[in-house]
N, C-alpha and C positions, 0 to 999 in steps of 0.2 A: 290654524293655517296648514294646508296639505299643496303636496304637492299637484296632484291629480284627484279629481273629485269625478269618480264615476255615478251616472243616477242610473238605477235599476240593477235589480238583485235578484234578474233573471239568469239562465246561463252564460247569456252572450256577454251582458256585463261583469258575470263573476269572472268568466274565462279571461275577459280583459285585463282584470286586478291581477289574475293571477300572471298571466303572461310578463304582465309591466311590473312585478315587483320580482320574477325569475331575471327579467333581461336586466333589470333598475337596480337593485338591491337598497343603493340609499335612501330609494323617493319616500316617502310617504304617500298614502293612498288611500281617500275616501270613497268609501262604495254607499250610496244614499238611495236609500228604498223605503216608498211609501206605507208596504206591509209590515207586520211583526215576525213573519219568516220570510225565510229564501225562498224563490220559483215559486212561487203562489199562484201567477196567469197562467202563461202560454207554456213555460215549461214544467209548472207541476200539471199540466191539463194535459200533457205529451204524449202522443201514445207509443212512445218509446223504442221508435227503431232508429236503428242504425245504418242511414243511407249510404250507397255506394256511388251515385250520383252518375245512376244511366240515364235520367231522361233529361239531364239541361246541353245548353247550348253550349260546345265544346268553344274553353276557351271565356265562356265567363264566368263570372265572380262566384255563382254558386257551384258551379263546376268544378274550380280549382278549388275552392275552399270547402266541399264537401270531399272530396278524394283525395287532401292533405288532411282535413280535421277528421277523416273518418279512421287514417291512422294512426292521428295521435292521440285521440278520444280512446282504442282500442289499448295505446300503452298507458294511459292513464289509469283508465280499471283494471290496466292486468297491476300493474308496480302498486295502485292504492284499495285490490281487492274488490273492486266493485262487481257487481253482478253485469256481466255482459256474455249471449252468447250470439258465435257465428251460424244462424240458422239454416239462411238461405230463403231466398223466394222464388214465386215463379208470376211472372205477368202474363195474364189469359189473351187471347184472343178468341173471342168467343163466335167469331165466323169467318168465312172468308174477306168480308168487306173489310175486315179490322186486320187482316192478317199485313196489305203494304205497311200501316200505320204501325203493326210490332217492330216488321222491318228496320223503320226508320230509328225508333226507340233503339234497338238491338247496334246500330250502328254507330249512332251517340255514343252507345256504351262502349264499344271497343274505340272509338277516337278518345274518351275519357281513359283508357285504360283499365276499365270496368271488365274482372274476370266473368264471364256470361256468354251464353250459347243456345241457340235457338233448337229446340226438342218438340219430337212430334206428340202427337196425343197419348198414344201409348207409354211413353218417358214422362211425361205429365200423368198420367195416372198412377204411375210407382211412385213419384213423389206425395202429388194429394189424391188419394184415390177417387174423391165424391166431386169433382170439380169438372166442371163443362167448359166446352172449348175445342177449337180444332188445331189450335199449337198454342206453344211458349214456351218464353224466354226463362229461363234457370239462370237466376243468379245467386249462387252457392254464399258471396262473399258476402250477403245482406245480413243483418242483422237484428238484435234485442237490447235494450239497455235500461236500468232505472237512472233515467237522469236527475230525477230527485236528489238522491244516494249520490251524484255526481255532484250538484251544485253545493250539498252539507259537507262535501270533504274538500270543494274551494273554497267557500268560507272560512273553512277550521286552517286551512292551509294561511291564507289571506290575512286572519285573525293573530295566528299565531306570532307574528312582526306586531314589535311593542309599537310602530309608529304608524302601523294601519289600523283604521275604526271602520266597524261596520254602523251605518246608525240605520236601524231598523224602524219601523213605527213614524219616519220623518218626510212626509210629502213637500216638496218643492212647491211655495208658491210665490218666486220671485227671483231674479238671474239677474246681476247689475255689475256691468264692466269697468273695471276701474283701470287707472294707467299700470297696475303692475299684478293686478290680480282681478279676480271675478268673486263675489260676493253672493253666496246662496242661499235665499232665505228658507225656511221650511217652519214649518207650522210647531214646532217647538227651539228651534235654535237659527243663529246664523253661521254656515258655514265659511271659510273661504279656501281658495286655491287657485293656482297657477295656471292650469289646465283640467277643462271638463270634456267627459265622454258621456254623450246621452244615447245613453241602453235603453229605452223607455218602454222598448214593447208598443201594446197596446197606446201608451200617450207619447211616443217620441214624437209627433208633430207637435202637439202642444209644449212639449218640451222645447223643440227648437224655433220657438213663435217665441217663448218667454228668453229666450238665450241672443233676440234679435235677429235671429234667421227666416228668411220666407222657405217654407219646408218645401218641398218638389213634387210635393204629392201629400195627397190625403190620407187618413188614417181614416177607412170605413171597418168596423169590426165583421166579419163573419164567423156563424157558430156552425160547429161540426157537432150532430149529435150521435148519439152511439146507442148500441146494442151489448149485451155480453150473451155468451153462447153460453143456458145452463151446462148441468155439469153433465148430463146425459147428452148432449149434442155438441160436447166439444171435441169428439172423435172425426166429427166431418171436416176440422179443419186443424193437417199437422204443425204448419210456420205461419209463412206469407203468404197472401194469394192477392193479387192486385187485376185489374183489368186495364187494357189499354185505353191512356187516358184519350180526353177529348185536348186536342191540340191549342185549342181557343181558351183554352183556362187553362192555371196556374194550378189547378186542385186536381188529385187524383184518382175520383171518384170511387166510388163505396168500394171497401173493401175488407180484409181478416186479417186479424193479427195476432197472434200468439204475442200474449204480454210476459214478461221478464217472472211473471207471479205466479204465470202455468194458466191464468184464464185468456179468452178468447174474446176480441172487441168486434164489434161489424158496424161499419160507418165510414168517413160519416156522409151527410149530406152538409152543404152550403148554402146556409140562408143569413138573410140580413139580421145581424142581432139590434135587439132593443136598446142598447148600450154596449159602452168598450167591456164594461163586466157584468152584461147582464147573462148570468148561465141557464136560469131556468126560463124554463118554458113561455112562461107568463112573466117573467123579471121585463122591468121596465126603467130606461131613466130617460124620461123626455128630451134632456136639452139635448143628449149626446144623440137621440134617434133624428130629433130635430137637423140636429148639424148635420148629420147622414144623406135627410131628405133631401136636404136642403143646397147640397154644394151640387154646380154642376157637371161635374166628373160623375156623379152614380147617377146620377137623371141619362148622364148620355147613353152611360154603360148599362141601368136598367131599361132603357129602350131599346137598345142593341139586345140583349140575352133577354129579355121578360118572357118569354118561354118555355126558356129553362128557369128560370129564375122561379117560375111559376108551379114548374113540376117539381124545383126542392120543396119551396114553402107546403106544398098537396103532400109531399113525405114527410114533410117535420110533425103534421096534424095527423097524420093516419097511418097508423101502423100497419095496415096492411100495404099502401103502397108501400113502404119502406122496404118488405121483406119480401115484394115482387121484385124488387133491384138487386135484391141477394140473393135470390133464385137464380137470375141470371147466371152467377157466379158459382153458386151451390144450390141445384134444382132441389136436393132433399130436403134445404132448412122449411120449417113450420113454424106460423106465428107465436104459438110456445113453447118454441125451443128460446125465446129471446126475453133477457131481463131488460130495463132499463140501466144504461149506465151514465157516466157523468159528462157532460158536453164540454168540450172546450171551444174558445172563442181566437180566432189568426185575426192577427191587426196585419190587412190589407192593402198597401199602397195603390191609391187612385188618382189618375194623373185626371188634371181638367178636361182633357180630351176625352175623359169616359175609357182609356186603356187601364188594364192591369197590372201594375210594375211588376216584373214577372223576377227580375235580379234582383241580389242587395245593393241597396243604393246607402252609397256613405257622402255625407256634407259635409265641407270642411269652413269654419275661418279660421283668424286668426290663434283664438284659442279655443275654439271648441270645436269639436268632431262629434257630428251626428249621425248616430246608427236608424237611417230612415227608414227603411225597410230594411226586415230579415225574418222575412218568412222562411218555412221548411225547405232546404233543409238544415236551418239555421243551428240547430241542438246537434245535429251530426259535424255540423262543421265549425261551433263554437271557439274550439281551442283554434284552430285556423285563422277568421275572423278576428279573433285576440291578438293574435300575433302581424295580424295584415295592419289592425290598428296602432299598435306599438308603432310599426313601422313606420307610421305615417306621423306618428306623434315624435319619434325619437331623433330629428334631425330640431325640432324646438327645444328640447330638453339640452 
């Protein structure tokens, strides 16, 4: 019996544990993950920056919780030594048509209180000297982080209290509410506790379907695949370099990223994955692609974008499109300048309507709080998230 039974031993879930046994000290607290390590999905798959949270809508949930989690994520690796640096980026506007739409970006960012300033071409070339474009936004205070290295030193924190368990290796398949507790079954033990937080990731709809919740939205998987810059063309690209996005999606389309390790990512693109964890290429699991096809949210939403929808799927199959979209951004890169790197997969909120839940969306009942969506920039704003949770958990306790 625990007090609090978190599922998922992603960040967002570990940052929870960790938060609720700083503010708790008495509770006990279960952290319940399907894998045999930590961050396994969406945040070991991460590509590891450190958002400042200029592009969301001032005033919501990712907003505030990327620009309070992006400072307390920054004193967490400084006090527990983690590898994190202040790089800086810069977001392209790669002509005139795109330059209102930096604008708008640039202004979000000062209503957020996002240090950043709009520089002409010439100031964008001292920065990255190989980068095309006719202005952009410098934002100095962005970032690099191994979140990995972040969620193994919550754990070991979390761990460390004789009356918290992490049970690794244990998938949930069963949630049964009783008058003074909730009962969790998982495919080697039965848990219980007083209170649950479903961190699920990729399956937190399914989770809050088994918890008796009608979830708000669908979990459609999409996969981001990547590039790495060999080690001879990784001079073309010094931090960040992002393009401004398209406004009708939640995704920030292809771009470079100086990883925490010294190498170089270009990606990704957004295409429909075969499954919640299907990463390669040709990886497949029917039922989950099934449920995908099949619900009417992505029917609406792939007839609304099948266009684009159309021009990811043509880059996921052909390398050369891929590195005409990165020209855009760096005209010198060359189709072998680029290795294959590892894809990671964003679980997607899809409303019936065929929109894209673009905020985090948090469910609540009586005893359980559902993390529905938390997409990017859910890892920069983790510890934030954690503590928004507490909060909302700590008037029941």
């Amino acid at each position: 019996m625990f007090d609090v039974g978190i599922i998922g031993g992603g960040i967002v879930g570990l940052a929870t544990a960790y938060k609720l046994s700083q503010k708790f000290r008495t509770l006990s607290i279960a952290v319940i993950e399907k894998e045999h390590v930590l961050a396994k999905h969406q945040t070991g798959h991460n590509s590891g920056v450190l958002h400042s949270g200029i592009y969301y809508k001032p005033g919501s949930l990712k907003a505030i919780n990327c620009r309070n989690g992006k400072k307390a994520m920054e004193q967490f690796c400084k006090h527990h030594d983690i590898d994190y640096q202040l790089c800086g980026k810069i977001v392209v506007a790669l002509n005139e048509e795109e330059v209102p739409r930096m604008h708008n970006i640039f202004q979000r960012g000062k209503e957020n209180g996002v240090n950043c300033k709009i520089i002409s071409r010439e100031e964008m070339l001292e920065i990255e000297p190989h980068v095309a474009g006719v202005q952009a936004i410098h934002v100095p205070e962005c970032g690099i982080v191994n979140y990995k290295q972040v969620c193994l030193k919550l754990g070991e924190i979390i761990g460390e209290k004789e009356d918290n368990k992490l049970f690794l290796g244990h998938k949930v398949i069963k949630i049964e509410t009783k008058s003074n507790n909730l009962v969790i079954e998982t495919n080697h033990q039965t848990i219980e506790c007083k209170h649950l937080i479903n961190c699920g990731g990729l399956h937190s709809d399914k989770i809050t379907k088994l918890g008796g919740q009608n979830p708000p939205a669908k979990i459609i998987p999409f996969k981001g695949e990547y590039f790495e810059l060999k080690e001879n063309a990784k001079h073309l690209c010094k931090n960040l370099v992002y393009p401004v996005p398209d406004p009708a999606f939640p995704f920030l389309g292809v771009h470079f990223t100086r990883m925490i390790d010294g190498s170089v990512e270009c990606g990704p693109n957004a295409v429909l994955a075969f499954g919640r964890e299907a990463y390669g290429k040709f990886d497949l699991n029917l039922k989950d692609l099934f449920e995908s096809v099949a619900y009417p949210g992505f029917q609406k939403m792939a007839i609304k974008h099948w266009k684009m929808g159309w021009e990811e799927m043509w880059r996921s199959y052909n390398k050369k499109a891929f590195v005409k979209a990165l020209k855009r951004l760096i005209p010198e890169i060359k189709l072998d300048d680029l290795l294959s790197a590892p894809a990671g997969i964003r679980a997607q909120a899809v409303s019936s309507d065929g929109s894209l839940v673009d905020d985090f969306l948090i469910q609540e009942s009586e005893r359980i709080i559902n993390v529905c969506n938390a997409p990017s920039p859910a890892a920069t704003a983790s510890l934030n998230i954690g503590s928004t949770i507490v909060e909302k958990l700590a008037s029941r306790l």
